[in-house]
C-alpha positions in Angstrom: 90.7 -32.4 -0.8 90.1 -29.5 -3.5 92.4 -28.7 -6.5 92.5 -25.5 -8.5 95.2 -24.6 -12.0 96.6 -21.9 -12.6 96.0 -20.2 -16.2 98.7 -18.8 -18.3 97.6 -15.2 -16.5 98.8 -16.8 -13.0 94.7 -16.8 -12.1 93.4 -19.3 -9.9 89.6 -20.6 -9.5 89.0 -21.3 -5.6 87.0 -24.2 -5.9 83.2 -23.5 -4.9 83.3 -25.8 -1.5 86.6 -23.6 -0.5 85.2 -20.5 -1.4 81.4 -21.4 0.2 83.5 -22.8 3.5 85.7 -19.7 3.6 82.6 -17.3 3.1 83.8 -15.5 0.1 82.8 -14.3 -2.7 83.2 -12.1 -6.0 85.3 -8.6 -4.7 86.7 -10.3 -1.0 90.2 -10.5 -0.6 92.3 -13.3 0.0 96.1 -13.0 2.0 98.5 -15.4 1.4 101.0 -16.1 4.3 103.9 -17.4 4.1 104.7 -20.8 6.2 107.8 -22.1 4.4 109.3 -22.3 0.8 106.2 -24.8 0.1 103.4 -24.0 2.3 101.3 -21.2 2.7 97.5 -20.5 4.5 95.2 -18.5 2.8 92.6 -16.6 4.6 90.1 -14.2 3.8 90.7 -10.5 5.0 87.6 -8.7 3.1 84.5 -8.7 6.6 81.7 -6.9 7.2 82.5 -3.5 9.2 79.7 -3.7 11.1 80.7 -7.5 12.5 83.3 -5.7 14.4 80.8 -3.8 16.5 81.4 -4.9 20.4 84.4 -7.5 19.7 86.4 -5.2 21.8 85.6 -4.0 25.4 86.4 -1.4 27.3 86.6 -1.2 31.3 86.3 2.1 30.8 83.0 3.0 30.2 82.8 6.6 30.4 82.0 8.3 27.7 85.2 10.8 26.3 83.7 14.0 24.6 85.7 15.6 21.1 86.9 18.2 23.5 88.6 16.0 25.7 90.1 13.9 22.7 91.5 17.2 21.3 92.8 18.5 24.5 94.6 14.6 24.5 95.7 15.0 21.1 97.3 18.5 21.9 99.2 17.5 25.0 100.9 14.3 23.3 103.8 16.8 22.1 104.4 18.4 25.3 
């Protein structure tokens, strides 16, 4: 189990073996989420763009050219 205190500022130091197990580091973001009135995960929302590459996949797999997308975009009001 891993500890941290709170300064007078309301800072907190994420212990090293958190931060090093979470993969963060100076400048990534943590989220708190709420669970109940005394419990709450933390995860860590800053990634790497470019990790995202391919996690989605389309059946699709024709490309759609700009004019097609604008045309799209166009009709959506009518």
């Amino acid at each position: 189990m891993s500890t941290a205190s709170i300064t007078s500022k309301g800072q907190l130091t994420i212990p090293k073996k958190v931060r090093e197990s979470m993969h963060v580091g100076p400048g990534d973001r943590i989220e708190f989420i709420k669970i109940d009135n005394e419990h709450y995960e933390i995860f860590a929302i800053t990634k790497d763009i470019q990790k995202l590459k391919g996690i989605v996949k389309s059946k699709n797999k024709a490309s759609v050219s700009i004019d097609d997308m604008n045309t799209a975009i166009a009709n959506m009001g009518k």
